[in-house]
C-alpha positions in Angstrom: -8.7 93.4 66.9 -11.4 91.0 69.1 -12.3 92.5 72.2 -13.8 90.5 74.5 -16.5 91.5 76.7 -17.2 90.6 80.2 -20.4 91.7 82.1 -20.0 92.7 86.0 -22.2 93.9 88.5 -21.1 97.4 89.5 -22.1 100.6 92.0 -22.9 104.0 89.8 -19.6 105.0 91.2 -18.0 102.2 89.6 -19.7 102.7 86.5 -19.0 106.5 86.4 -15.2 106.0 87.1 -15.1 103.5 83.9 -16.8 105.8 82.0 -14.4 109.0 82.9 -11.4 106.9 81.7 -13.4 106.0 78.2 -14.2 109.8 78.0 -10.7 110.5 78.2 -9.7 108.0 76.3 -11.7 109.0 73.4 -11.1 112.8 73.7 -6.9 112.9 74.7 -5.8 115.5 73.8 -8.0 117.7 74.0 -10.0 117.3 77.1 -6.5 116.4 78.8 -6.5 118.2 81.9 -9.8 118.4 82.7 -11.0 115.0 82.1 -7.8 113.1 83.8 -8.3 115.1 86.6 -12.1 114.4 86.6 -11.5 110.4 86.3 -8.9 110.7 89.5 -10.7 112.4 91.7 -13.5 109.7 91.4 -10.8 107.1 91.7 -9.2 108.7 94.9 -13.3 109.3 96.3 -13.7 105.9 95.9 -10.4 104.9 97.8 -11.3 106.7 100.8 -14.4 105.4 101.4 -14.6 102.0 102.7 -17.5 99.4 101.3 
């Protein structure tokens, strides 16, 4: 499979939140609960504060 890439500008939250879902992505199962829950609570931190 070709995957493209695209290069963005992004905050360090926004990088940190896209590399919490490739974290979990690459350890589901195992790190399951801790690392979902990790990844969402950035995602909801970041909802909540306005730019």
């Amino acid at each position: 499979m070709n995957k493209r890439k695209i290069k963005i500008e992004v905050t360090p939250e926004e990088f940190e939140l896209l590399e919490a879902v490739r974290n979990y992505n690459k350890s589901y199962p195992d790190g399951y609960p801790q690392l979902l829950w990790f990844a969402q609570e950035l995602f909801d931190n970041m909802l909540r504060q306005p730019y």
